[in-house]
C-alpha positions in Angstrom: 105.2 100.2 93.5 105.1 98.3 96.8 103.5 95.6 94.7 105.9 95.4 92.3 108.9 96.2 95.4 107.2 92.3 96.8 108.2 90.8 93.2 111.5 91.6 92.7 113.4 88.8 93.0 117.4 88.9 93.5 117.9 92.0 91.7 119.9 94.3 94.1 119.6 97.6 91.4 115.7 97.1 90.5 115.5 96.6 94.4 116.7 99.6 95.8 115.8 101.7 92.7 112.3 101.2 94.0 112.8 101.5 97.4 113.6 105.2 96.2 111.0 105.5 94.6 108.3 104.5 97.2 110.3 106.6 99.0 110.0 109.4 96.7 106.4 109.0 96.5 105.6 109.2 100.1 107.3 112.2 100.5 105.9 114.1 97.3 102.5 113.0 99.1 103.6 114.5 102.2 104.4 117.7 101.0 101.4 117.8 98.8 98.9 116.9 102.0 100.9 120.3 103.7 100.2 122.3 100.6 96.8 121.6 100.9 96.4 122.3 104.1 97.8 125.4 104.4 95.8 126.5 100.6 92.4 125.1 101.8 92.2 125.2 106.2 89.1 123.8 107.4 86.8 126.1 109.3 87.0 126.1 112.7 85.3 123.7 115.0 85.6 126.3 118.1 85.2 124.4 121.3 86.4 125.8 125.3 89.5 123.5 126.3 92.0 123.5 128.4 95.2 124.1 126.5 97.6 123.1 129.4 95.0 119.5 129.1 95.7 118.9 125.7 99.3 120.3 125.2 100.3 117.1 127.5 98.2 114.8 124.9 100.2 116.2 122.7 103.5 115.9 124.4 103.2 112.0 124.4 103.4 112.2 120.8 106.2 115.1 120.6 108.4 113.1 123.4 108.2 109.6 121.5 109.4 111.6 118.5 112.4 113.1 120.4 113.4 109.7 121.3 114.3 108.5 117.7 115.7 111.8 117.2 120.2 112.2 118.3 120.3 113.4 121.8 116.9 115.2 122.5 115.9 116.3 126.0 112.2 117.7 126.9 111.9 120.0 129.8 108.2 121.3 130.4 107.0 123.9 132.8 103.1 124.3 132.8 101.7 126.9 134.3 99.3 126.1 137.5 95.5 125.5 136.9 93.4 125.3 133.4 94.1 127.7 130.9 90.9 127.9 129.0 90.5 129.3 125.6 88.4 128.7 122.6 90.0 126.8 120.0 90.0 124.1 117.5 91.3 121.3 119.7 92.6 119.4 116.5 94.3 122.2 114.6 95.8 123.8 117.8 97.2 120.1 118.2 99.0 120.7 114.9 100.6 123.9 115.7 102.3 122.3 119.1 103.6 119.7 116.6 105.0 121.2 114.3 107.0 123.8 116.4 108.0 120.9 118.7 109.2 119.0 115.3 110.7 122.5 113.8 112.6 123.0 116.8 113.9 119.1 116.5 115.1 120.2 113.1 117.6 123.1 114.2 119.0 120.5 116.7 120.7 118.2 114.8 123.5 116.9 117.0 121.1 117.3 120.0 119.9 119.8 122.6 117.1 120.6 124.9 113.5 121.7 124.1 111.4 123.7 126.8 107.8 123.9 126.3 106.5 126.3 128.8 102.5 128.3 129.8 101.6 130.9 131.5 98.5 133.6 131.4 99.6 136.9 131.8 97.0 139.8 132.2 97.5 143.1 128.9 96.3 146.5 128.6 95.7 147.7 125.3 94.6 150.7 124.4 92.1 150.8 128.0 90.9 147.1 127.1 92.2 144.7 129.1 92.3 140.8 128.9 94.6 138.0 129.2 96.2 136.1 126.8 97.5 132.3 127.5 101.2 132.1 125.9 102.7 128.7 125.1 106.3 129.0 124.1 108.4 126.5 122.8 112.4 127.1 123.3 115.3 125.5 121.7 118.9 125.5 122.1 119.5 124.6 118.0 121.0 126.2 115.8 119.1 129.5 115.6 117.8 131.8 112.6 119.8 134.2 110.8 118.5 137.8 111.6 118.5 138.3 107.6 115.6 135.5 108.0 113.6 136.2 110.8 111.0 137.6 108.5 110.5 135.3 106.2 110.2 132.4 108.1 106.5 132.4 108.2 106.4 132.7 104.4 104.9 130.1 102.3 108.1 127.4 100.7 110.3 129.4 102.9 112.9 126.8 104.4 116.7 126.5 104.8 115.8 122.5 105.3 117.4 120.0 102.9 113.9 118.0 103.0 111.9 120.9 103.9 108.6 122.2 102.3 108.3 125.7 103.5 104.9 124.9 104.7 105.2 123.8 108.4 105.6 127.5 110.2 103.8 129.1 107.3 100.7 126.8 108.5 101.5 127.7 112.2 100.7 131.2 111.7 98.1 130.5 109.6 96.1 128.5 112.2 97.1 131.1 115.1 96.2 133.6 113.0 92.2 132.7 112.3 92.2 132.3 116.2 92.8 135.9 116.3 96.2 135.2 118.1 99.9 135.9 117.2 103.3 134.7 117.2 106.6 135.7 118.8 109.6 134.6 117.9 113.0 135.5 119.2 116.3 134.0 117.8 119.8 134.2 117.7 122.6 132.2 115.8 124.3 129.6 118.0 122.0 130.6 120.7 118.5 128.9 119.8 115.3 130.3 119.0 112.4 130.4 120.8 108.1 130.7 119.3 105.8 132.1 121.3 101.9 131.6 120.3 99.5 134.1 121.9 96.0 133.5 122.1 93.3 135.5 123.8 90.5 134.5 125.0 88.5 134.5 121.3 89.1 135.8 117.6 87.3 138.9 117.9 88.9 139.8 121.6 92.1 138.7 119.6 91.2 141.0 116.9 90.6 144.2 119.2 93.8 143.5 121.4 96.3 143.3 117.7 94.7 146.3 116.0 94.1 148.8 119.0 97.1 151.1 120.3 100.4 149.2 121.9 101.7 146.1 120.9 99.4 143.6 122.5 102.2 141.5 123.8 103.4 144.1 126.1 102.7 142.8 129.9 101.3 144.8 132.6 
């Protein structure tokens, strides 16, 4: 189709009727590469890193987004020191961006993102541990309380353009890291994701399914 798009010659319909359709097509192969993705993850390639370190890789991407986007302001407050935790560098990567792009989304006449760390020390059940948090706070539109829990939910979306696949692949990857997600939200007031990661899957594992909610701080 872009072969054909480079042929067409003074034809204004035939011209932008293919325009849609490339357009069309590059979407439809967007939302099929998501579906995939979230149907088929790739194991884990488990490595030690620094996840303040590569949140701010990350952040060069998010804030080049926000500048094409209507009136988008980034604040960031990183916690002091490395916050080291074994992860897939690569699919962590993914869940940063698309909360960061989610929270874009339920701005649409502007606002101001926060992207904040911090390691905070639990108790659960006599097992202790810490868990690095990396919360990512909007002042958008919020979520409906009626749809807090279905947000996560595969084709769930309230998007025009929307797939349904973004957050459901957010949970997904925090998930096999044995971490968990937060969310707090209210209409007209913003929302605001917090992922939860221990140290490693299994200490993730022991920490979610022993006693007290593992997000409780001590």
């Amino acid at each position: 189709m872009q072969m054909l798009r480079k042929d067409l010659q003074g034809d204004d319909t035939s011209q932008r009727l293919m325009d849609i359709a490339v357009r069309e097509a590059t979407r439809l192969d967007a939302i099929i590469t998501e579906f995939l993705q979230y149907a088929r993850p790739p194991a884990l390639n488990l490595a030690e890193h620094d996840l303040n370190k590569f949140l701010a890789e990350t952040l060069d991407l998010v804030q080049h987004e926000a500048r094409v986007r209507k009136n988008i302001r980034i604040v960031t407050t990183l916690a002091a020191g490395s916050l080291d935790r074994q992860v897939d560098q690569d699919q962590m990567k993914q869940v940063f961006w698309n909360l960061a792009a989610n929270a874009f989304d339920a701005m649409p006449q502007g606002g101001q993102l926060t992207i904040a760390t911090g390691c905070w020390a639990i108790d659960v059940g006599g097992r202790k541990g810490d868990v690095v948090e990396i919360s990512f706070q909007d002042t958008g539109e919020g979520i409906p309380k009626a749809n807090l829990d279905k947000i996560f939910l595969p084709f769930f979306t309230t998007k025009k353009q929307g797939s349904g696949l973004g957050l459901a692949a957010v949970h997904r990857i925090v998930d096999l890291h044995g971490g968990w997600i937060k969310v707090e939200s209210r209409e007209r007031e913003g929302s605001r994701f917090v992922v939860c990661l221990p140290h490693s899957a299994e200490a993730g594992l022991r920490l979610r399914y022993e006693g007290r909610e593992p997000w409780k701080r001590f």
